[in-house]
C-alpha positions in Angstrom: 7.9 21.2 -13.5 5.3 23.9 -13.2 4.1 24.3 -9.9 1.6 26.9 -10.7 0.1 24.9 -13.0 0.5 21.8 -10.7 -1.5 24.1 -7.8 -4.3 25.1 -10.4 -4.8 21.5 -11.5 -5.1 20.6 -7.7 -7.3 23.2 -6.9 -9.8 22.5 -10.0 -9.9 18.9 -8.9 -10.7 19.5 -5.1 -13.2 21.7 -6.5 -14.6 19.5 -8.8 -15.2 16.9 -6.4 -16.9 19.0 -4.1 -19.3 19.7 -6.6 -19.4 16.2 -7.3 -20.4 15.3 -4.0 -23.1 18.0 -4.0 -24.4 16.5 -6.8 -24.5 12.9 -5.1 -26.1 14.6 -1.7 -28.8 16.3 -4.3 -30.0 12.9 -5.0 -29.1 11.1 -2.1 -33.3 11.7 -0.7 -34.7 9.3 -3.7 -31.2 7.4 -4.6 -29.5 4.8 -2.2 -26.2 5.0 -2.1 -25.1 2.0 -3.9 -26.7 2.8 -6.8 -25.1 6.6 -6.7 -21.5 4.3 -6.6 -22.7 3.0 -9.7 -23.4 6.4 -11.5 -20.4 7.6 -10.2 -18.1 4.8 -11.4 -19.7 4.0 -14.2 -19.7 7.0 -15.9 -16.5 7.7 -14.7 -15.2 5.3 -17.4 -15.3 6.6 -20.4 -14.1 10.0 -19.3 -10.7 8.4 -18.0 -10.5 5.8 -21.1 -11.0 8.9 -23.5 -8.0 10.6 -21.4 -5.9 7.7 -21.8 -6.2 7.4 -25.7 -5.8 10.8 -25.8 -2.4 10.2 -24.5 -1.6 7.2 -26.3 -1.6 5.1 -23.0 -4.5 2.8 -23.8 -1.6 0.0 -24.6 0.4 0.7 -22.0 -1.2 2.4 -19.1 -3.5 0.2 -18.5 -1.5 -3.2 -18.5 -1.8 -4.8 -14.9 0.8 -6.7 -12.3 -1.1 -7.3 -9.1 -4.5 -7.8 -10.1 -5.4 -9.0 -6.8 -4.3 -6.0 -5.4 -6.3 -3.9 -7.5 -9.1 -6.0 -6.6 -8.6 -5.1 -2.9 -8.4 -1.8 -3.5 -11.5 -1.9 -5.2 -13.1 -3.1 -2.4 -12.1 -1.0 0.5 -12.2 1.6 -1.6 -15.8 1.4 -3.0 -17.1 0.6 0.6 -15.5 3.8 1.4 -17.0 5.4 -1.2 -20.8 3.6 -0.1 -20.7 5.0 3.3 -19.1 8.3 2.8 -22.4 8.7 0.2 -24.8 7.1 2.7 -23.2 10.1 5.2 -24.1 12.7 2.7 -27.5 11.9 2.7 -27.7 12.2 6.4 -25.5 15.3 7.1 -24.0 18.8 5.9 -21.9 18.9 3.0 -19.3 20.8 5.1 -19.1 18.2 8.0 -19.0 15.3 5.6 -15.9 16.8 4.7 -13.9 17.6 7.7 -14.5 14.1 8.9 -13.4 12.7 5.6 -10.1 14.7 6.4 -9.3 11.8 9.2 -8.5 9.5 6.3 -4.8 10.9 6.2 -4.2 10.7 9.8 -5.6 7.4 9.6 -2.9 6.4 6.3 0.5 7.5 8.9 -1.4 4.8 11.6 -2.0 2.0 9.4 1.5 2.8 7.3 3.2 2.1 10.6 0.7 -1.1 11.3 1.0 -2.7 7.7 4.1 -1.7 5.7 6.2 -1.1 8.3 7.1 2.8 8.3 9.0 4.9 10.9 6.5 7.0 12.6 8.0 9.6 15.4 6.7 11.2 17.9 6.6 14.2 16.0 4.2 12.6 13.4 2.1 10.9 16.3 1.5 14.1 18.3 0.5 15.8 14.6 -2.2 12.2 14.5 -3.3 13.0 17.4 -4.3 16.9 17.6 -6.2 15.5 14.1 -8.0 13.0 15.6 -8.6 15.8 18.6 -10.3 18.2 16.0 -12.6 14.9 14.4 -13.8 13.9 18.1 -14.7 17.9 18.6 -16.5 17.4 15.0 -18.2 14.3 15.8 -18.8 15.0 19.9 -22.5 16.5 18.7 -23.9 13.9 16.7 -23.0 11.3 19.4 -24.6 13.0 22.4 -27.5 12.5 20.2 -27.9 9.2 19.5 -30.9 8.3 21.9 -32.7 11.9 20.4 -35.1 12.9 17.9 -35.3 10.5 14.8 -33.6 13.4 12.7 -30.8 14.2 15.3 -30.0 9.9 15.2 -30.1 9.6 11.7 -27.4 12.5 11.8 -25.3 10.4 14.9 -25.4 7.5 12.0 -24.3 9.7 9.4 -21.1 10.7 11.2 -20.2 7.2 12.4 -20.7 5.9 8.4 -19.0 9.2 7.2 -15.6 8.1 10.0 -16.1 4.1 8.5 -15.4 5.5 5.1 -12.4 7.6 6.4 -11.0 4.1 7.7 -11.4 2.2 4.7 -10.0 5.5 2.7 -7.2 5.2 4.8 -6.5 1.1 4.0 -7.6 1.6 0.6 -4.5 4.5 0.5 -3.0 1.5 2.1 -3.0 -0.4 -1.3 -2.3 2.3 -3.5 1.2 2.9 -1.6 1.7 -0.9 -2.5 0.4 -0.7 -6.3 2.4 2.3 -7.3 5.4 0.1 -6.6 4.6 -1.9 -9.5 1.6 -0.7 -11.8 0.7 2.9 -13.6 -1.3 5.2 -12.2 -3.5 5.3 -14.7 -4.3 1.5 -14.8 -4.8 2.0 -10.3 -7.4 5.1 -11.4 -9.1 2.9 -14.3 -9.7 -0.8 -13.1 -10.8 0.9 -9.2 -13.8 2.8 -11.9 -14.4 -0.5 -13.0 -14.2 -2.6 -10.0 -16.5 0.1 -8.2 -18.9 -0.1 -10.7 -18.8 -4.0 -10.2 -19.1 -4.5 -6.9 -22.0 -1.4 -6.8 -24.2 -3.8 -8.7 -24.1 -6.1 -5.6 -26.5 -3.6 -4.1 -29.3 -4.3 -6.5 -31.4 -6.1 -4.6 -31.4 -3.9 -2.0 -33.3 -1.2 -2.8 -32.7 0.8 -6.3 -35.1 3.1 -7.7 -35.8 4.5 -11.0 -34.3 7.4 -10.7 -36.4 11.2 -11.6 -35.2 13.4 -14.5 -33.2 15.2 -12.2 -31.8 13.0 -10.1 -30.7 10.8 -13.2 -28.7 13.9 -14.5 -27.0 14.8 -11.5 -25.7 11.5 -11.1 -24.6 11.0 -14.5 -23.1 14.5 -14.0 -21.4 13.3 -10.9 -19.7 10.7 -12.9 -18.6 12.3 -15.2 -17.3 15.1 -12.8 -16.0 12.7 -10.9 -14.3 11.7 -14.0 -12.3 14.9 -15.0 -12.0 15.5 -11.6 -9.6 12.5 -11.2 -7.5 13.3 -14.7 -7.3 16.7 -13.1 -5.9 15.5 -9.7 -3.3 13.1 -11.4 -2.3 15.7 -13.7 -1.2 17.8 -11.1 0.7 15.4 -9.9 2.9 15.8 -13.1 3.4 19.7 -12.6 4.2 19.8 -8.8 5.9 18.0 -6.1 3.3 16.3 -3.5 4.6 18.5 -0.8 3.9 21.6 -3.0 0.3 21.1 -3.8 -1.1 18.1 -1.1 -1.9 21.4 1.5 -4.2 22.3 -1.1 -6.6 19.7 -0.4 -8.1 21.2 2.5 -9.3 24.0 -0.1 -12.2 21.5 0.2 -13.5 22.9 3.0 -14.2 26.3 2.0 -15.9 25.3 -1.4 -18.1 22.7 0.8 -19.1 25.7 3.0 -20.0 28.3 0.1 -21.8 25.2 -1.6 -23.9 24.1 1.3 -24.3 27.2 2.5 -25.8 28.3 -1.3 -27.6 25.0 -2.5 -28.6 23.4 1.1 -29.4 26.6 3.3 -26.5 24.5 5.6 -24.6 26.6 8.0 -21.7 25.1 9.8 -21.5 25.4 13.8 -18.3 27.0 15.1 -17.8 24.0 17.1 -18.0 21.9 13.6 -15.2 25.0 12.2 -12.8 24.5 15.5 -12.6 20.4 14.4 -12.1 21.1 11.1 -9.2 23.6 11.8 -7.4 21.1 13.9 -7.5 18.5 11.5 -6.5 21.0 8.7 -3.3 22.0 10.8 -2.3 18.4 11.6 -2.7 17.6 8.4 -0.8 19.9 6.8 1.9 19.7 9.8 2.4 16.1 8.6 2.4 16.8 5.2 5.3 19.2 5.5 6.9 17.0 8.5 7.4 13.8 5.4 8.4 16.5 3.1 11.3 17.1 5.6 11.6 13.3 6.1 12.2 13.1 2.4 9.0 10.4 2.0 7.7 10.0 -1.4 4.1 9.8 -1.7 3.2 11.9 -5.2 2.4 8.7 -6.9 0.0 7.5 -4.1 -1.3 11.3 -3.8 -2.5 11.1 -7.5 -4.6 8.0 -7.1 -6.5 9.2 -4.1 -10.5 10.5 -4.6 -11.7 12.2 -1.3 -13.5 8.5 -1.0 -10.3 6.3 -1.2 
């Protein structure tokens, strides 16, 4: 173990995925957002499949148990990943990402709901100050939904950005169940290629021939996305989950210095006060199952901020 290491790793990935989804929000005006799942899955493939022969885990890491349940995972989680990009179109990088952060409340609801876990009150009061800070996030954009065409398109954007948090949340669902029985890298490789899959469903609805530009930042996206996710599971290897799984909120401060530098967008202090309530839940239940003794690394490595 190497928990520096482990904590660098984590912090290069949260990064990297920030800047990812900068990327997809770059494009987002031309590109819908099925076709950007596409970019970002598909390219995405190669990056991990070059990782895994790298290791010497083509053979191995990639042989499959439950294929039905990767195929449910695929599902929720590349709606999660449609919405949360149809969101970014519509609102500020930095608020796309505190709401996103309601996806691990969400996964201590739905463990108690579908694989039967303990949940104390302890952990429910933590839920619950979260969920406090995402309607103080959200409260705006819903007073707004009989406005101004831009100020209802935003309302929209926050109620598709909180959908992806839920199917984040029951696509962490399925990962809890898949690490039981299947590697980690096969969960991070067949949901690239189920993604990419289903993405193609979209086609009829409305893809465009991307621009110069916008082509490269999504295959840039993809294969950011890519590294990002070798990054994140490698980290994984270095580090308990409670040691480095605080760390993901580092995502807010690189969404604020990125929207703030490439989209002119400044974050409200009433947007800020949300996201520091969810931050604190968060990390009080992250340290509250570390004390509980509930093992989650394996699930932790599989997660992308869209399930």
């Amino acid at each position: 173990m190497n928990p520096l290491k482990g904590i660098a790793l984590k912090l290069c990935a949260v990064m990297l995925f920030i800047v990812m989804s900068a990327l997809i929000k770059a494009a987002s005006e031309t590109v819908p957002p099925g076709e950007a799942v596409f970019f970002r899955s598909f390219f995405a493939i190669p990056v991990i499949f070059a990782w895994l022969a790298f290791r010497g885990e083509v053979r191995t890491g990639l042989k499959v148990t439950s294929r039905m349940g990767h195929f449910w995972r695929g599902v929720v989680g590349t709606t999660a990943m449609g919405l949360m990009f149809a969101g970014l179109g519509l609102l500020p990088l930095p608020e796309v990402t505190a709401l996103g952060y309601a996806a691990p409340l969400l996964v201590v609801i739905f463990a108690a709901m579908f694989l039967d876990e303990k949940v104390g009150v302890f952990r429910l009061a933590a839920v619950a100050l979260g969920l406090a800070g995402v309607l103080i996030v959200l409260s705006p954009r819903l007073t707004t939904l009989s406005g101004p065409q831009v100020e209802t398109a935003q309302a929209v954007g926050a109620v598709l950005v909180l959908l992806g948090a839920v199917c984040a949340a029951l696509a962490q669902i399925y990962i809890r169940k898949l690490v039981q029985t299947e590697q980690t890298s096969a969960i991070v490789f067949y949901f690239s290629l189920t993604s990419t899959t289903l993405s193609l469903l979209t086609l009829p609805f409305g893809w465009v021939i991307p621009g110069v530009l916008e082509t490269v930042f999504l295959i840039l996206a993809g294969l950011i996305g890519g590294v990002a996710q070798i990054f994140l599971t490698s980290a994984y290897r270095y580090a308990d989950a409670s040691v480095i799984a605080p760390f993901d909120y580092a995502s807010m401060l690189f969404a604020i210095v990125i929207g703030y530098v490439f989209f002119q967008e400044v974050p409200t202090q009433q947007m800020l006060l949300g996201a520091a309530l969810v931050i604190l839940a968060g990390i009080i239940i992250i340290l509250r199952e570390r004390q509980l003794g509930l093992k989650r690394g394996r699930a932790r490595s599989v997660k992308t901020p869209q399930g």
